[in-house]
N, C-alpha and C positions, 0 to 999 in steps of 0.2 A: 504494500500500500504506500503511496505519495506521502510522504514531510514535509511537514513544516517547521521555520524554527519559532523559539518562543524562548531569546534571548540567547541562551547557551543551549536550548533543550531542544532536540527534534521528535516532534510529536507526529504521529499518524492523521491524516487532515480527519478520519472519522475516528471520534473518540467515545468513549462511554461516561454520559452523566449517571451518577449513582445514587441520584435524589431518592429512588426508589428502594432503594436496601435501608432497611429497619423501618419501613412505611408499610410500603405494599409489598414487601418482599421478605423474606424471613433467611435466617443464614444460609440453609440447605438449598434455597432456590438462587440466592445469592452468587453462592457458588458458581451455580450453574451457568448463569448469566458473565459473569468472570470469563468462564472455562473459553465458552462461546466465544467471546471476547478476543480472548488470546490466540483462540486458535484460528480465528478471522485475521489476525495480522492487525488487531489492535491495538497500541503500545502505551494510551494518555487514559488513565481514568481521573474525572472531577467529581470528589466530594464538597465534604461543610461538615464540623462542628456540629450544627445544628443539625444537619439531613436526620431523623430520626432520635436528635437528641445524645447523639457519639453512636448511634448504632450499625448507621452507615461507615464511618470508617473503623468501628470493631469488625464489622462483617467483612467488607473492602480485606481490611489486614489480611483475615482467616483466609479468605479465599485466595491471597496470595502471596498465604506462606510457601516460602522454597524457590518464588519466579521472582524476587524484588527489582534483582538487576537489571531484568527484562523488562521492566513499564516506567513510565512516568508518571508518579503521583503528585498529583494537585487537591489541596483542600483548603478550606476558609475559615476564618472567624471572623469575631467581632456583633455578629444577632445573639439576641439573648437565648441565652443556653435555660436549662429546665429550672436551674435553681434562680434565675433572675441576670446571671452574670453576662457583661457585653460591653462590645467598646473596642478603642483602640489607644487604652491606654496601656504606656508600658510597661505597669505592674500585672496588669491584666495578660496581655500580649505574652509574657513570658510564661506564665502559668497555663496559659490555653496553650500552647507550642506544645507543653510537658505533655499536656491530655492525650491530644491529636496523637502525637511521637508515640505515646504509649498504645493509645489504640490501634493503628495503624500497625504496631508491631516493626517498625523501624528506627533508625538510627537516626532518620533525613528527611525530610519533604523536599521533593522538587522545586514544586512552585506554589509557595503560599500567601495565602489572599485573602486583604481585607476585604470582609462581607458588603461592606458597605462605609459610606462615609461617616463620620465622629465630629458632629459639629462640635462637642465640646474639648477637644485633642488637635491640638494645633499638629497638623501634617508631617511637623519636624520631629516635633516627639515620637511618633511616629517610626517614622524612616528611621531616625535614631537606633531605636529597639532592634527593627528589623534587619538592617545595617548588620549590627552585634550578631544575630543569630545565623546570619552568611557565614560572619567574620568564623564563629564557631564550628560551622559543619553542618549544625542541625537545618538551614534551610540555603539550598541551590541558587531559586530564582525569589523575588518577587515581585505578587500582582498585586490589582486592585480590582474591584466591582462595582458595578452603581455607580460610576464616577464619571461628572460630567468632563467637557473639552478643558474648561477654566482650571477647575482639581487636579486634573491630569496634567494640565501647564504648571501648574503650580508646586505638584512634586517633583516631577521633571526638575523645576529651576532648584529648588532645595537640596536633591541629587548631585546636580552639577555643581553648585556653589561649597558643598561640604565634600565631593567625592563618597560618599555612599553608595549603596546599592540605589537601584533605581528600579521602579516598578515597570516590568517589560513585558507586561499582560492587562487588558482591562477585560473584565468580563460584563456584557448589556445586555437586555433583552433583544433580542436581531432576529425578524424572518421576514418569510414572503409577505406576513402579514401583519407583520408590527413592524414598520419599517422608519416613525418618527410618533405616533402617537401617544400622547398619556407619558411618555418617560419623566422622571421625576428629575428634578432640578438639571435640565437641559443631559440628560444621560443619553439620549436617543441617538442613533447612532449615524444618520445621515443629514444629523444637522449640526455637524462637529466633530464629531467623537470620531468617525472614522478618519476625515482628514489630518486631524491634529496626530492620531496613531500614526499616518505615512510619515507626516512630518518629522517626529518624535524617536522612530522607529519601535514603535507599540505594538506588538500582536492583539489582535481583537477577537476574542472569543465568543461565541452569540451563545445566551443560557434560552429555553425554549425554541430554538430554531423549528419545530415541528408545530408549534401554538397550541402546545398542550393538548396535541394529535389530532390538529383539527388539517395539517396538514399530510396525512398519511392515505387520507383517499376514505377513513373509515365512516366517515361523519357526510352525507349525503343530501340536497333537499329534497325535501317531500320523502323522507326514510325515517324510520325510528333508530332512535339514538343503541346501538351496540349494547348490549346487556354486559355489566361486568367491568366497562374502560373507564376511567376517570372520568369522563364528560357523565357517563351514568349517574355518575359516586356524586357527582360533585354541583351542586347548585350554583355554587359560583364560576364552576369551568363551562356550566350551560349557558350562561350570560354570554360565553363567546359567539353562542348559534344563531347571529345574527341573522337576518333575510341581506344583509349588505356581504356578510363573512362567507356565506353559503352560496351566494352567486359570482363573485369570487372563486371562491372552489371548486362550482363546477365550471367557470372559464379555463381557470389553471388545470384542471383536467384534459378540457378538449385540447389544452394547445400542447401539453405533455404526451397525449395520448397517440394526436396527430405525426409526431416523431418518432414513435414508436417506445417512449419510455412512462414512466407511472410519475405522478402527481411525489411520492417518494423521490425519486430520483432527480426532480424538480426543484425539490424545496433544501437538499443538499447540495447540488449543482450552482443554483442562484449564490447562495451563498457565499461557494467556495469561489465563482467569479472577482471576489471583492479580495484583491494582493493579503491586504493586511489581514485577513481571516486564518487563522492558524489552522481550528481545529474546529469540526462541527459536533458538540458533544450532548447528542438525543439520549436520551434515559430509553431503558427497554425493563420490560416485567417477564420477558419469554427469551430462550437461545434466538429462536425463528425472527424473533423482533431486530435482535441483534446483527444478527446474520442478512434481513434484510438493510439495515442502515449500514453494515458495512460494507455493499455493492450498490449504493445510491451514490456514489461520489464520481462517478465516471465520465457524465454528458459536458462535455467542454462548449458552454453554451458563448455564441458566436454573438458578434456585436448588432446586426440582426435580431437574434433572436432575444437578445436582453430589452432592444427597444420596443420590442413586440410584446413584453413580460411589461414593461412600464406603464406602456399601454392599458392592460389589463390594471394593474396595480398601480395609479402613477406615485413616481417619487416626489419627497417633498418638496416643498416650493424653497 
């Protein structure tokens, strides 16, 4: 499978998000999912702290004790954990590293990432911490999340003025269908965020690249909603089933289908068009899930046909 880099780290452009381990997923199926994974020629998995409250990366660990050398692992802090704790402050920061380290069953993280921004933690304090814990071994690269164009300029210059590490990953919401909407405090990602990454030399990771599966072809109009998937589960993930989102999708069908490829292989493809896109990393609950996102990466969609997608979806103003 295709690389990318993500500072010092070469990652597989399809990676696996593991929101799903300690949620909807239990260790044994966890596993599985992993197994799948590795043996698709996957190499990047992205947890959280949070994803399940540490049980995503206990699970994460377990299933890949004896392979460490072989993957790239990525996880985050900074959202309040179960007992209340969060932040990016550096008493905090050092105590959550220990967690993750421990649970994770390793010595290192890859590439670790604030969850989000800290209004009340000035950025330097910050870097500072994370800085030290490079210096130490215990972490490779770091990122950021949620972080708008300004924020990201802003570490950036604090990086460069102190010689620190520098955050060489942002992670936003990005797909075919959240393409500038609703992002919080200018986080969106084609109204900043991705130029400032060319600029900067930023890898830009998209979190929901599939819109919470409304991009996999399974969600249909005029169909009942799938018995069992998230969007079932989920009251709030039904709000996505616009009459605007759903005619959309079945446009982004006919023009995927017209090719001869699936609304899947679309909504990775798109993506992966954009330089700074490192890595596209979909959550799976099955092997079959897996194994389908890691053969969606292949349509090398022409300048043509992105105008033709604009079309359909146009980009912001």
């Amino acid at each position: 499978m295709e690389k990318r880099s993500i500072g010092s780290l070469e990652v597989t452009v399809v990676g696996l998000g593991c929101n799903n381990f300690g949620r909807r997923l239990d260790s044994a199926a966890t596993a599985e999912v992993v197994e799948a994974a590795l043996d698709a020629g996957i190499n990047f998995f992205d947890t959280a702290d949070i994803y399940g409250y540490g049980q995503s990366e206990e699970y994460l660990g377990r299933a890949l004790a004896g392979r460490r050398e072989e993957v790239i692992i990525a996880t985050k802090f900074g959202m309040p954990m179960d007992d209340g704790s969060r932040g990016a402050h550096p008493d905090y920061i050092a105590r959550a590293v220990e967690d993750s380290l421990r649970r994770l069953q390793t010595d290192y993280i890859d590439l670790y990432q604030v969850h989000e921004p800290d209004p009340e933690v000035p950025i330097e304090e910050t870097l500072g911490v994370l800085d030290r814990l490079v210096e130490e071994g215990k972490v490779r690269e770091i990122g950021s999340s949620n972080f708008s164009a300004a924020q990201l300029r802003e570490a950036a210059a604090v990086s460069q003025r102190t010689g620190w590490s520098r955050f060489v990953s942002v992670q936003n919401e990005y797909s075919l269908l959240h393409r500038a909407p609703e992002a919080p405090e200018g986080a969106d990602p084609e109204s900043g965020v991705l130029e400032t990454c060319e600029e900067l030399g930023i890898a830009f990771i998209p979190f929901f690249p599939l819109a919470s599966g409304l991009l996999t072809g399974k969600y249909r109009k005029g169909q009942p909603i799938p018995p069992g998937t998230r969007v079932a589960e989920s009251e709030y993930y039904q709000q996505l089933l616009t009459d605007e989102n759903l005619d959309r999708i079945e446009a982004l069908i006919s023009f995927a289908e017209s090719g001869g490829h699936r609304l899947l292989d679309l909504a990775f493809s798109w993506l992966l068009s954009r330089p700074t896109v490192a890595s596209v990393i979909a959550g799976a609950t099955s092997p079959e899930q897996v194994r389908n996102n890691a053969s969606a990466a292949s349509w090398r969609l022409t300048g043509t046909e992105l105008q033709e997608i604009d079309e359909i979806i146009p980009a912001p103003l």
